[in-house]
DSSP file (Angstrom, degrees, kcal/mol; ACC not computed):
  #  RESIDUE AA STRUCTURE BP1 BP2  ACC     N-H-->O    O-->H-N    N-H-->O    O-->H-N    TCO  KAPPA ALPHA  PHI   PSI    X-CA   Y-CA   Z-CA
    1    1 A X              0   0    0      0, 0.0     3,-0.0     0, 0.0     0, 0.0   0.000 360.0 360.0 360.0 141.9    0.7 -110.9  -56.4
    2    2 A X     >  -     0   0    0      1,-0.1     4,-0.6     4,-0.0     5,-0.1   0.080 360.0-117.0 -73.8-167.4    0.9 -110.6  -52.7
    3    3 A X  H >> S+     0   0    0      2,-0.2     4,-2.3     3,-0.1     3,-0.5   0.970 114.5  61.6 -94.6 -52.7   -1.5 -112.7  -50.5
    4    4 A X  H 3> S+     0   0    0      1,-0.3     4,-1.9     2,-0.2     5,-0.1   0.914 116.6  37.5 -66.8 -68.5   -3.3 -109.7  -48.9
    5    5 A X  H 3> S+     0   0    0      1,-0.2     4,-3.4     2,-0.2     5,-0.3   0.896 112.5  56.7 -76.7 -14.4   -4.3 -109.0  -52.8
    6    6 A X  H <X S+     0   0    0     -4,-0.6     4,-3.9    -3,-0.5    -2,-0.2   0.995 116.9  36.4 -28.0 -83.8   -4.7 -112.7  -53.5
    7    7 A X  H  X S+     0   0    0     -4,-2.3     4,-2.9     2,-0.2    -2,-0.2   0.916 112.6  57.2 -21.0 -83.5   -7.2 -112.6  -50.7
    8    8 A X  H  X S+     0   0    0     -4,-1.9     4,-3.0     1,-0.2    -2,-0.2   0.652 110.2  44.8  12.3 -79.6   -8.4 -109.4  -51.6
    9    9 A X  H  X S+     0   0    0     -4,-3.4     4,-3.7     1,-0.2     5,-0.4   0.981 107.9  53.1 -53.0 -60.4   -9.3 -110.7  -55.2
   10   10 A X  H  X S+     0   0    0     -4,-3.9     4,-1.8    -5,-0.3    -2,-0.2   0.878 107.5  52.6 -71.3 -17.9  -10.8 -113.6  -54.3
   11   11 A X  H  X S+     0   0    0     -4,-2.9     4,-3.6     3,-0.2     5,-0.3   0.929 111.7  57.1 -49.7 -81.9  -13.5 -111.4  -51.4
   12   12 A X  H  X S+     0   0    0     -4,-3.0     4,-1.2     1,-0.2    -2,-0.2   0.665 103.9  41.3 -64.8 -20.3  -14.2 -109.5  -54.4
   13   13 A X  H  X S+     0   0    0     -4,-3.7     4,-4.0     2,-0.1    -1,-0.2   0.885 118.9  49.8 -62.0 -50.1  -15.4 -112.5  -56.9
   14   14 A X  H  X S+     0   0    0     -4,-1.8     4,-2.7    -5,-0.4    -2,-0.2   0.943 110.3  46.0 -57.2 -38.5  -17.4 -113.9  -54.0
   15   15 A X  H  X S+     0   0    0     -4,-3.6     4,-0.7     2,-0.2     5,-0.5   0.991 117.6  50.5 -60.4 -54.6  -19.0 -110.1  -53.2
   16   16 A X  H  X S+     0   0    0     -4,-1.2     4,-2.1    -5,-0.3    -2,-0.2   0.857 109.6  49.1 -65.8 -34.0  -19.6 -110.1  -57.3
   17   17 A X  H  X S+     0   0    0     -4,-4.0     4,-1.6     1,-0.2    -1,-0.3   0.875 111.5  45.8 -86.4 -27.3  -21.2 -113.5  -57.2
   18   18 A X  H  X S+     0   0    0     -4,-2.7     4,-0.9     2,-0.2    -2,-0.2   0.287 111.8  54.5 -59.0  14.5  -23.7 -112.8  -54.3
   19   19 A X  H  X S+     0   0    0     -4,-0.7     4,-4.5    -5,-0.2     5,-0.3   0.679 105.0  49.8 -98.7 -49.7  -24.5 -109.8  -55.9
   20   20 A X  H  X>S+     0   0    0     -4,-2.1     4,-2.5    -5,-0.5     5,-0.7   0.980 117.7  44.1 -46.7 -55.3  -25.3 -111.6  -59.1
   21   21 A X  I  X>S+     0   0    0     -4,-1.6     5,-2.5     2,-0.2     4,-2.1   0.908 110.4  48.0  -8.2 -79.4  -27.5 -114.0  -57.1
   22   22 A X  I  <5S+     0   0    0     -4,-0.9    -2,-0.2     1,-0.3    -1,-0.2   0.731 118.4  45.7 -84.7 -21.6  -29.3 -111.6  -54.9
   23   23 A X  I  <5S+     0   0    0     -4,-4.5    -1,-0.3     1,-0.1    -2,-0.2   0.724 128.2  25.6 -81.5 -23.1  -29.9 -109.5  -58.3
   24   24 A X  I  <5S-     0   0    0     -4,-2.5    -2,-0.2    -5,-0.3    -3,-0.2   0.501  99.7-141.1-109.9 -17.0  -31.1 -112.8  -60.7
   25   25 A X  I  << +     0   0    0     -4,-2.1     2,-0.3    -5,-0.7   107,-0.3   0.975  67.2 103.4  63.7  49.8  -32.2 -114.6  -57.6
   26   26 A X  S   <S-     0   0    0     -5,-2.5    -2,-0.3    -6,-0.3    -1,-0.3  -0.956  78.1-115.9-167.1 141.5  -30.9 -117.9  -58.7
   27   27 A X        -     0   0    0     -2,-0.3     3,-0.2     1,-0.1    -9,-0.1  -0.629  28.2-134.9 -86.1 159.7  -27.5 -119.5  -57.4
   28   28 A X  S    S+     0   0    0     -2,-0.2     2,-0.5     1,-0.2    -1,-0.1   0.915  87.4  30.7 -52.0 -47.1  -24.9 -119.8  -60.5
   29   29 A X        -     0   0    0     72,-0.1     2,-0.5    -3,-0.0    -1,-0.2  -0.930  65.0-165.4-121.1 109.5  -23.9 -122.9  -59.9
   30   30 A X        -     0   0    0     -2,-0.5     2,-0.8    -3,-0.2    69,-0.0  -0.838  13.4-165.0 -92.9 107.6  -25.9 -126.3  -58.1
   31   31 A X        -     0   0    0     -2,-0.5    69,-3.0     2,-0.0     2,-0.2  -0.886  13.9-145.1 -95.3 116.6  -23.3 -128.9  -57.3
   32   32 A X  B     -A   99   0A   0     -2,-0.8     2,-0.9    67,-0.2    67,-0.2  -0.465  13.9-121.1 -77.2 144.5  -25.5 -132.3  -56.6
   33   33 A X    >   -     0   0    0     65,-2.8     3,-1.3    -2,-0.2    65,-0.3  -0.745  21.9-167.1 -89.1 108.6  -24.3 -134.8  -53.8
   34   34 A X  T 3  S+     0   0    0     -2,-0.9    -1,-0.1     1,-0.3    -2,-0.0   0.716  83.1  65.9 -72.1 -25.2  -23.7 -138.2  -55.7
   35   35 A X  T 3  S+     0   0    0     -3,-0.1    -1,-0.3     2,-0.0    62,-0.1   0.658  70.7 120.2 -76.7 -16.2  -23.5 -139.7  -52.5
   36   36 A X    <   -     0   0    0     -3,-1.3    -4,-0.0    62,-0.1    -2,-0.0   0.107  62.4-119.9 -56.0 140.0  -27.0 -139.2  -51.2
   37   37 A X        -     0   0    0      1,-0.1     2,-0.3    60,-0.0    -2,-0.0  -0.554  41.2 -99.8 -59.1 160.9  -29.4 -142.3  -50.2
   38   38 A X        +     0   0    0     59,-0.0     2,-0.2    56,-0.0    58,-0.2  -0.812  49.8 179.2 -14.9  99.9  -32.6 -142.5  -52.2
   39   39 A X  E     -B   95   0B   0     56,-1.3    56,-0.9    -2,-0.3     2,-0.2  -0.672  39.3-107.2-106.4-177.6  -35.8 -141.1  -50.6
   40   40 A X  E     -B   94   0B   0     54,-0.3    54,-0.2     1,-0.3    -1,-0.1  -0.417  58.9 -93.6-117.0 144.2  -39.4 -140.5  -51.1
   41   41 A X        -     0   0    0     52,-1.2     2,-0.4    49,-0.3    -1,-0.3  -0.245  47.3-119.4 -61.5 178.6  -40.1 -136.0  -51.7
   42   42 A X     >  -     0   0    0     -3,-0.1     4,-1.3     1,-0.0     5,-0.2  -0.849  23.3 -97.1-114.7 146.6  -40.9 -134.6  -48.5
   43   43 A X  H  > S+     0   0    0     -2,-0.4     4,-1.9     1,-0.2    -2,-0.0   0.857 125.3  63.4 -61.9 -22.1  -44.4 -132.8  -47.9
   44   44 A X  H  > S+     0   0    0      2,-0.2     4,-1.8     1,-0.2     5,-0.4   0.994 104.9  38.9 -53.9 -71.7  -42.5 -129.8  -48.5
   45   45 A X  H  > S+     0   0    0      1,-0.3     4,-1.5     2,-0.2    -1,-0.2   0.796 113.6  60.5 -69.1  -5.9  -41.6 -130.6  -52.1
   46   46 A X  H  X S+     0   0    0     -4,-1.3     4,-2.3     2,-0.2     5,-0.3   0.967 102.0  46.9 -70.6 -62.7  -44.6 -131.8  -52.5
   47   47 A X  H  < S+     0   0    0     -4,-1.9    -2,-0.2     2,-0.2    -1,-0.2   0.601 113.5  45.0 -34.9 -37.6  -46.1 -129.2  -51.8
   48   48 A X  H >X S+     0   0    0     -4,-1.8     4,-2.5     2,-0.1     3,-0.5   0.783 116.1  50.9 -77.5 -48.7  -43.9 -126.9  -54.1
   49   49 A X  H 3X S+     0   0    0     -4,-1.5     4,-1.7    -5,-0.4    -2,-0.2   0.930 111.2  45.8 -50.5 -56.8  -44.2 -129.5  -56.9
   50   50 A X  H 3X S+     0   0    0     -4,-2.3     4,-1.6     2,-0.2    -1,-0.2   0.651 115.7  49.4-103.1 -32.5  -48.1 -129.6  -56.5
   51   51 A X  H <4 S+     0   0    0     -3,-0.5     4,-0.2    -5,-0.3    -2,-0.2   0.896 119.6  39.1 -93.1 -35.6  -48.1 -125.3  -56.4
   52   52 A X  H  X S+     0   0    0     -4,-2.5     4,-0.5     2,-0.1     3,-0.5   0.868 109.9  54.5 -73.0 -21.4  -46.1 -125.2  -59.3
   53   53 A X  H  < S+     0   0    0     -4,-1.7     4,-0.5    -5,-0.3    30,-0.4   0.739 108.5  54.6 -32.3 -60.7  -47.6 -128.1  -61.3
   54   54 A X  T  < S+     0   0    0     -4,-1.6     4,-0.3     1,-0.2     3,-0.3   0.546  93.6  71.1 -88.0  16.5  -51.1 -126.2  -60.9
   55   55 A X  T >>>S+     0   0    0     -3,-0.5     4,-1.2    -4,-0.2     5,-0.6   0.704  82.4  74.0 -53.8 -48.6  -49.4 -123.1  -62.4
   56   56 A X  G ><5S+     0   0    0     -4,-0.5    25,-1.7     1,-0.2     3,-0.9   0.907  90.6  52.9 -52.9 -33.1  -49.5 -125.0  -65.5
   57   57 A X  G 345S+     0   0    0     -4,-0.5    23,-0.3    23,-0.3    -1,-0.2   0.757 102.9  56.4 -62.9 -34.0  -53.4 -124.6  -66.0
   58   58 A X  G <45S-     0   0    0     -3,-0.5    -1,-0.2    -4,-0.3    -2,-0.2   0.595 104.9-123.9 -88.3  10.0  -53.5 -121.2  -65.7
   59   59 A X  T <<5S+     0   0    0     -4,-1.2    19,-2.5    -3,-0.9    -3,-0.2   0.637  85.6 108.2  78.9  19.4  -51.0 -120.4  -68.5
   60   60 A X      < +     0   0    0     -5,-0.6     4,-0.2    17,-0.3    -4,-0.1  -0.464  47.5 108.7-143.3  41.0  -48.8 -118.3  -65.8
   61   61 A X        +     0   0    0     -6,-0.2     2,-0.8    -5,-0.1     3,-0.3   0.859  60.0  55.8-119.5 -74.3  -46.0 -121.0  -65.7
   62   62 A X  S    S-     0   0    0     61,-0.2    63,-0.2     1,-0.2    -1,-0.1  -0.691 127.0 -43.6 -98.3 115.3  -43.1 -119.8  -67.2
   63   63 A X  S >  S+     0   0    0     61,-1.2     3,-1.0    -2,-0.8    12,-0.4   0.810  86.1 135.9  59.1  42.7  -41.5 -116.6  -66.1
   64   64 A X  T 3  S+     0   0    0     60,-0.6    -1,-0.1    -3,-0.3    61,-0.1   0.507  71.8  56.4-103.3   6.6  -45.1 -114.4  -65.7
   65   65 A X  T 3  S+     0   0    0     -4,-0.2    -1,-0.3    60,-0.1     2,-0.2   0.351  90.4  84.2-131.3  48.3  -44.1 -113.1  -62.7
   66   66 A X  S <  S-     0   0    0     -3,-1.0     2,-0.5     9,-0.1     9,-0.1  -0.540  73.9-125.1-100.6 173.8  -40.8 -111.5  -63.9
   67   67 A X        -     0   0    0     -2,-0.2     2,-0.2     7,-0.1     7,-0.2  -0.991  17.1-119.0-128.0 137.2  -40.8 -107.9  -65.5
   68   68 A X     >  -     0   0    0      5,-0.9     4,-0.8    -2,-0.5     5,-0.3  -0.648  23.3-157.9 -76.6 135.8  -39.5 -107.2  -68.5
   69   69 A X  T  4 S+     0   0    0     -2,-0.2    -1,-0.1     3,-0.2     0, 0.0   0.694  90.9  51.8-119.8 -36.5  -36.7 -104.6  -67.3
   70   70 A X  T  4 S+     0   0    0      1,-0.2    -1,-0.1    -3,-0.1    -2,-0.0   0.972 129.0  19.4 -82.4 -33.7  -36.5 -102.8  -71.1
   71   71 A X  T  4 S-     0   0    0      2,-0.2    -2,-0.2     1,-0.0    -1,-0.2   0.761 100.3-123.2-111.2 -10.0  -40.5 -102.3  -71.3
   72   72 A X  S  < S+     0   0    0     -4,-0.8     2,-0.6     1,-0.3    -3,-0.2   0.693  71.4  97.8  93.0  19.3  -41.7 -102.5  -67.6
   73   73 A X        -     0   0    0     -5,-0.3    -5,-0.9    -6,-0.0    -1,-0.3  -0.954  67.3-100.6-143.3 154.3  -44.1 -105.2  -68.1
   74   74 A X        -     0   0    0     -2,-0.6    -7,-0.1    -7,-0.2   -10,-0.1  -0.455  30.6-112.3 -79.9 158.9  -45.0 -108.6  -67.9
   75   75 A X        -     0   0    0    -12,-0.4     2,-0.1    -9,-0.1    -1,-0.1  -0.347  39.5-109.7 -90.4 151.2  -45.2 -111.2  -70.3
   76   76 A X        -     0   0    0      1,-0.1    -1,-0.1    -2,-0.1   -17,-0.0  -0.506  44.8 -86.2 -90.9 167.4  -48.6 -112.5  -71.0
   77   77 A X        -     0   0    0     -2,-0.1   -17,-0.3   -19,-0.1   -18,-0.1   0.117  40.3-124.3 -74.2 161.5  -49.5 -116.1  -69.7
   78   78 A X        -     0   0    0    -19,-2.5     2,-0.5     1,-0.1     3,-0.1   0.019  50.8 -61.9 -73.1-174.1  -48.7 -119.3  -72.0
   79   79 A X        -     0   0    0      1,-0.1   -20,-0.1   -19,-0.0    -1,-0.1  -0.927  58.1-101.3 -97.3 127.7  -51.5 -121.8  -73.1
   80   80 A X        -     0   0    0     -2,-0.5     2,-0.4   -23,-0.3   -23,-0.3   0.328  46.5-161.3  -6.6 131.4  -53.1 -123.5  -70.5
   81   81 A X        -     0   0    0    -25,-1.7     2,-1.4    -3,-0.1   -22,-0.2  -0.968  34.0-103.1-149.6 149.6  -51.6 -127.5  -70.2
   82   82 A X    >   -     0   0    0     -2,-0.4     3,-0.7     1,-0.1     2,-0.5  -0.439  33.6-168.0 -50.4  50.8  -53.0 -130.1  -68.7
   83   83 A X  T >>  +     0   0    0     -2,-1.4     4,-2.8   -30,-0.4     3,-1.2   0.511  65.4  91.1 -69.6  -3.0  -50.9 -130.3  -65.3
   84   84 A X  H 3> S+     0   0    0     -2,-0.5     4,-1.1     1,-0.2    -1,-0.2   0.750  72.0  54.8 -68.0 -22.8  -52.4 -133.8  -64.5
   85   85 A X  H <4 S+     0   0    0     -3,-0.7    -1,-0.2     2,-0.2    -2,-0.1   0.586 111.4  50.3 -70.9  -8.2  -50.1 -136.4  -65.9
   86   86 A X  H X4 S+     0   0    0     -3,-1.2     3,-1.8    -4,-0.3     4,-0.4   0.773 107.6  46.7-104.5 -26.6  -47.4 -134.9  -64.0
   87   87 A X  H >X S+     0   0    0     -4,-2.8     3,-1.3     1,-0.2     4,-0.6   0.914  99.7  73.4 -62.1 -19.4  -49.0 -134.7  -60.5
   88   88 A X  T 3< S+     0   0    0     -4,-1.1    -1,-0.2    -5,-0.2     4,-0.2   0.631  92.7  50.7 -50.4 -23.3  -49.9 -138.0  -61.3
   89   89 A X  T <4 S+     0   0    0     -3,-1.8    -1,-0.2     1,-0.1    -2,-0.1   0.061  84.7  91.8-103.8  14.9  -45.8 -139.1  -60.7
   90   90 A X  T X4 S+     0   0    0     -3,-1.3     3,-3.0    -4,-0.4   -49,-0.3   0.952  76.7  65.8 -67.5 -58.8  -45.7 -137.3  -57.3
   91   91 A X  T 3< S+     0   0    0     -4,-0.6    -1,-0.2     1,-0.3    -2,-0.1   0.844 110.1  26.7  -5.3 -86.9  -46.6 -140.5  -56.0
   92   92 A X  T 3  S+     0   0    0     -4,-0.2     2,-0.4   -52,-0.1    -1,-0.3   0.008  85.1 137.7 -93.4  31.0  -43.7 -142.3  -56.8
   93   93 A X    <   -     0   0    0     -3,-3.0   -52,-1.2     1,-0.0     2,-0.4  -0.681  33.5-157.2 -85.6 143.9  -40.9 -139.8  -56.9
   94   94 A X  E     -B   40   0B   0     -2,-0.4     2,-0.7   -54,-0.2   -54,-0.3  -0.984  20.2-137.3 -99.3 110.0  -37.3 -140.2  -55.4
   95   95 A X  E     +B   39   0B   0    -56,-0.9   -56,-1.3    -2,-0.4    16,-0.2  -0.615  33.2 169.5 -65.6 109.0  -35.1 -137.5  -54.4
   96   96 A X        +     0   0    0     14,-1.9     2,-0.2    -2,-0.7    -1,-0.2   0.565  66.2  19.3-101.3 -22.6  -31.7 -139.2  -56.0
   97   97 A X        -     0   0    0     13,-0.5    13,-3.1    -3,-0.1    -1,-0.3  -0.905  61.9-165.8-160.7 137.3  -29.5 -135.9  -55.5
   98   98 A X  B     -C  109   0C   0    -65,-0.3   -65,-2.8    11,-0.3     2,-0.4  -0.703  33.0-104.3 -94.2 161.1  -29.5 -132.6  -53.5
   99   99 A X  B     -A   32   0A   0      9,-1.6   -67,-0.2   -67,-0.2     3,-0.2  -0.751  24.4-167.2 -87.3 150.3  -27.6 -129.7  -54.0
  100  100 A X        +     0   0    0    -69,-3.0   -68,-0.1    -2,-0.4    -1,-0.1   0.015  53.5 114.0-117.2  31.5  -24.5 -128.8  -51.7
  101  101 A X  S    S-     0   0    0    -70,-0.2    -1,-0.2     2,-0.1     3,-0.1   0.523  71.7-141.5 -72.0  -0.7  -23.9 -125.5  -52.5
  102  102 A X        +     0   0    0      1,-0.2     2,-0.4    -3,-0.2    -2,-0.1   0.573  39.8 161.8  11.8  59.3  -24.9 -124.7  -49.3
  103  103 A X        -     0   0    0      1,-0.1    -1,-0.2    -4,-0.0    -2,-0.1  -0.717  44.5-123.5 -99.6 107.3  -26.6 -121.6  -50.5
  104  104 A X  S    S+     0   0    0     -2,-0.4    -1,-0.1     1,-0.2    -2,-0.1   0.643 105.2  29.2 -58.1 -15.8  -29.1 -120.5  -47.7
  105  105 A X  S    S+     0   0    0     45,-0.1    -1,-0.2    44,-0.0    -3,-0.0   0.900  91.3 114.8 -88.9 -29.3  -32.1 -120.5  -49.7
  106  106 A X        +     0   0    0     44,-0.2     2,-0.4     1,-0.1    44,-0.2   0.315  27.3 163.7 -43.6 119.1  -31.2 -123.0  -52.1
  107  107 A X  E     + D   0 149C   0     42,-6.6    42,-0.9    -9,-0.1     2,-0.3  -0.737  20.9 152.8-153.3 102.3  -33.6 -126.7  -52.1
  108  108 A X  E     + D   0 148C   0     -2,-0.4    -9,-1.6    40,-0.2     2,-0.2  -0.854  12.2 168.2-126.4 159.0  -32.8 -128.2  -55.5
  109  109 A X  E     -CD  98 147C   0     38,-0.8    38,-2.6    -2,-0.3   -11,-0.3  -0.850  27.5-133.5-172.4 134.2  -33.1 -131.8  -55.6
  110  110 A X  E     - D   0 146C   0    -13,-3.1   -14,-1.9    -2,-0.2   -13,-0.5  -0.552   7.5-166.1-103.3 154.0  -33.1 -134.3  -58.7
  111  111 A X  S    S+     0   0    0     34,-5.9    35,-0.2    -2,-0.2   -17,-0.2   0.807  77.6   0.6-111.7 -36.4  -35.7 -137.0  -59.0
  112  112 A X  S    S-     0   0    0     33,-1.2     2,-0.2    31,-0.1   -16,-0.2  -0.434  76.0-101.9-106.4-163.5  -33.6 -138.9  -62.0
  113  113 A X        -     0   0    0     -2,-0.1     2,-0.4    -3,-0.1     3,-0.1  -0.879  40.4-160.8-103.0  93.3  -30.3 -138.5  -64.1
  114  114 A X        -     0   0    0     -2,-0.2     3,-0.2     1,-0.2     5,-0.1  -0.739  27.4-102.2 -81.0 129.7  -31.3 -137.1  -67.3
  115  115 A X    >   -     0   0    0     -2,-0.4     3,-2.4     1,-0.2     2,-0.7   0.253  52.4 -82.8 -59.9 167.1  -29.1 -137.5  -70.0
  116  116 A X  T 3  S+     0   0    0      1,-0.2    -1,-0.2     2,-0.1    -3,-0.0  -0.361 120.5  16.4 -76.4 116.6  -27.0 -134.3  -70.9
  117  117 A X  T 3  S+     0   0    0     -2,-0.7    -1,-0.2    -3,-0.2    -2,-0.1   0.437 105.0  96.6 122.1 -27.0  -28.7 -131.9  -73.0
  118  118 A X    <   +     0   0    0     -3,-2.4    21,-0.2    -4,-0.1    -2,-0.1   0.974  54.9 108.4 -74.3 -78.5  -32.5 -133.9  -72.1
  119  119 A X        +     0   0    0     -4,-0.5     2,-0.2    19,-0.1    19,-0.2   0.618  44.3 178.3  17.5 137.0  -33.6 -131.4  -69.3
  120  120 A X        -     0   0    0     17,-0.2    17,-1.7     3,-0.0     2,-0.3  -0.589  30.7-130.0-172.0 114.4  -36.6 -128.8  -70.1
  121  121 A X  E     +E  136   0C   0     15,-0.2    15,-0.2    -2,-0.2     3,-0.2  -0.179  28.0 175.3 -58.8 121.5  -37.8 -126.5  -67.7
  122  122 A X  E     +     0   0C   0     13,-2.0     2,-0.2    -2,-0.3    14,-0.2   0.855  69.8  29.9-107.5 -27.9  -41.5 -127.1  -67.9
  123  123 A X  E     +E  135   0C   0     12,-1.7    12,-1.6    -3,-0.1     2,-1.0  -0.605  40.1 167.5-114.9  70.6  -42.1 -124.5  -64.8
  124  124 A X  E     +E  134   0C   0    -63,-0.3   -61,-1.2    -2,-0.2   -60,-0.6  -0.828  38.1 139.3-121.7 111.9  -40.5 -121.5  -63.4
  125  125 A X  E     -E  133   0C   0      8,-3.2     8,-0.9    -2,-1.0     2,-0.2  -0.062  47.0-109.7-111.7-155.6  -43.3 -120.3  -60.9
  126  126 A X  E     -E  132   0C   0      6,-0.3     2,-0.3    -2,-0.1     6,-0.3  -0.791  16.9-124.9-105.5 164.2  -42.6 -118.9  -57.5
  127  127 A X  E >>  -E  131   0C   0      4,-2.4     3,-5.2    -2,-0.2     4,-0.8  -0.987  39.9 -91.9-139.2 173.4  -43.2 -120.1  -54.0
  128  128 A X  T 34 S+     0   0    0      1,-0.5    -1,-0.1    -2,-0.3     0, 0.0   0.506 123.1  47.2 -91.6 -38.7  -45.1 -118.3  -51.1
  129  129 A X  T 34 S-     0   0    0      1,-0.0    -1,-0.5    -3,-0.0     0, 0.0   0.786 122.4-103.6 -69.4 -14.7  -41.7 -116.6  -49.8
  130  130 A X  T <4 S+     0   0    0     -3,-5.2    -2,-0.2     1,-0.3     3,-0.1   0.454  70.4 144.6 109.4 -17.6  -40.9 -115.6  -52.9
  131  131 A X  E  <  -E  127   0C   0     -4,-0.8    -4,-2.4     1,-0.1    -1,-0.3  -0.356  63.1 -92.1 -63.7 150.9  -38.0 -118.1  -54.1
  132  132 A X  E     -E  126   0C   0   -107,-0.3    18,-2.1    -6,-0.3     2,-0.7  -0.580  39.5-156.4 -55.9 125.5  -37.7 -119.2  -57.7
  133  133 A X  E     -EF 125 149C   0     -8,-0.9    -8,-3.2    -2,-0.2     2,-0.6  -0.969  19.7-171.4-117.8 101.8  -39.9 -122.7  -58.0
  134  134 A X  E     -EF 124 148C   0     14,-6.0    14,-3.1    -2,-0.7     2,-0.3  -0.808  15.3-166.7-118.9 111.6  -38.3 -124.1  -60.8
  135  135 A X  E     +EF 123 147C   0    -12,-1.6   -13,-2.0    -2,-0.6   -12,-1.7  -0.587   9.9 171.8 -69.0 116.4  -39.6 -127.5  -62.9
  136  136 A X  E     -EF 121 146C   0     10,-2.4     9,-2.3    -2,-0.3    10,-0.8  -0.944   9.6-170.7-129.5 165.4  -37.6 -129.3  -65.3
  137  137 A X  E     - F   0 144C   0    -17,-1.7     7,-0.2    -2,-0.3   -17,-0.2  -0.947  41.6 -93.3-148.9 145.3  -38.8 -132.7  -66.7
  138  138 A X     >  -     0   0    0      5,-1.2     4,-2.7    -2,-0.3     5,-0.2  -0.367  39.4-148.8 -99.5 119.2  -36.8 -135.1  -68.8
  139  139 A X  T  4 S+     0   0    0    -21,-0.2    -1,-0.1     2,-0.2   -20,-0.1   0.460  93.8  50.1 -81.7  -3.9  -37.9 -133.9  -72.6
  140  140 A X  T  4 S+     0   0    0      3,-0.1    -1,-0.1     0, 0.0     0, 0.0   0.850 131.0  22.2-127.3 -90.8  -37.7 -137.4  -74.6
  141  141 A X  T  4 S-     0   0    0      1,-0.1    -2,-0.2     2,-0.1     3,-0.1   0.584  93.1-132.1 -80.9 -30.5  -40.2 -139.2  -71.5
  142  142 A X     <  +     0   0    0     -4,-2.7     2,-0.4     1,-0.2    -3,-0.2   0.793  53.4 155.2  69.5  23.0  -41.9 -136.1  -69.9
  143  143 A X        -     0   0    0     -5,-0.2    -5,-1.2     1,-0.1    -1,-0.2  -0.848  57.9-102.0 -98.9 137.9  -40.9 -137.5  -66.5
  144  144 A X  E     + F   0 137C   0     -2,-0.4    -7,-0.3    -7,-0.2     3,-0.1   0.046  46.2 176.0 -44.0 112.9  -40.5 -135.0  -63.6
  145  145 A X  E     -     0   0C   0     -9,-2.3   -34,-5.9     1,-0.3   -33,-1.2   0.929  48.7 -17.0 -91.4 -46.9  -36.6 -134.7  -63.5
  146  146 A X  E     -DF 110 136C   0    -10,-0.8   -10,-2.4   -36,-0.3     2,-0.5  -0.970  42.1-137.9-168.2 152.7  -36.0 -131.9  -60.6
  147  147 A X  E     -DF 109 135C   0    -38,-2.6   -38,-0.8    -2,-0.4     2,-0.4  -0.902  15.5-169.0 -98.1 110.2  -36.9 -129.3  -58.4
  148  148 A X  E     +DF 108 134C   0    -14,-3.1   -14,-6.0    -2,-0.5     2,-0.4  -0.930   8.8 178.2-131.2 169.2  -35.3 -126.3  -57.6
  149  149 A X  E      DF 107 133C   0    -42,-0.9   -42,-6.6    -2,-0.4   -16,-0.2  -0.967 360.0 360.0-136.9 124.9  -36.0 -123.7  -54.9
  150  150 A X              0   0    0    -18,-2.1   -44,-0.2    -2,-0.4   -45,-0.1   0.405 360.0 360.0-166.7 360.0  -33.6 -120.9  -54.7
């Protein structure tokens, strides 16, 4: 294969994975930076933690403001859950990893390690632009694990 298609190809996986993106709105892949200091959330993710979090009371928490593509409609809201034991751990969260995908909307950031396989999305809201607000919480402990915004 020459280099010109070499090239070529490799334009045309990247064009096919922002297109997948901009069409699921979610990057494929989140590489976290193992190197990062410890910090305290930011009022920003606080703020997305705290607008998806109260999602959880109205039943409208996981996926209600997608459309169902085969019947044109949306799925109706979950049961209602309690969103107060987890705003309760806002407090004392630490961002431990970001992602470096360096995806221009992308702001995922992990508050633990949760073992492989542990993870459970407890949220996928929105947030005020429009971005995917997605909650996962460590399923064995029910402690807030990460946020991502993408």
């Amino acid at each position: 294969m020459t280099q010109k298609k070499t090239k070529e190809r490799l334009e045309s996986k990247k064009e096919c994975k922002r297109l997948i993106e901009q069409v699921f709105g979610r990057k494929i892949k989140h590489r976290p930076d193992r190197k990062m200091s410890p910090r305290p959330i930011t009022a920003q993710e606080r703020k997305w933690l705290v607008r998806g979090l109260n999602s959880l009371a109205s039943g409208e928490y996981v996926g209600c403001h997608s459309i169902d593509l085969a019947t044109g409609t949306k799925p109706p809201p979950a049961p209602p859950t309690d969103p107060q034991p987890y705003l309760d751990q806002l407090d004392h969260l630490v961002v431990v990893h970001k992602c470096n995908c360096g995806g221009k909307n992308c702001h995922t950031v992990c508050f633990r390690d949760v073992p492989k396989g542990k993870p459970r999305t407890l949220v996928m809201h929105n947030t005020d632009d429009c971005r995917w607000l997605i909650i996962t919480v460590d399923y064995e402990t029910q402690e807030l694990a990460a946020l991502e915004i993408s």
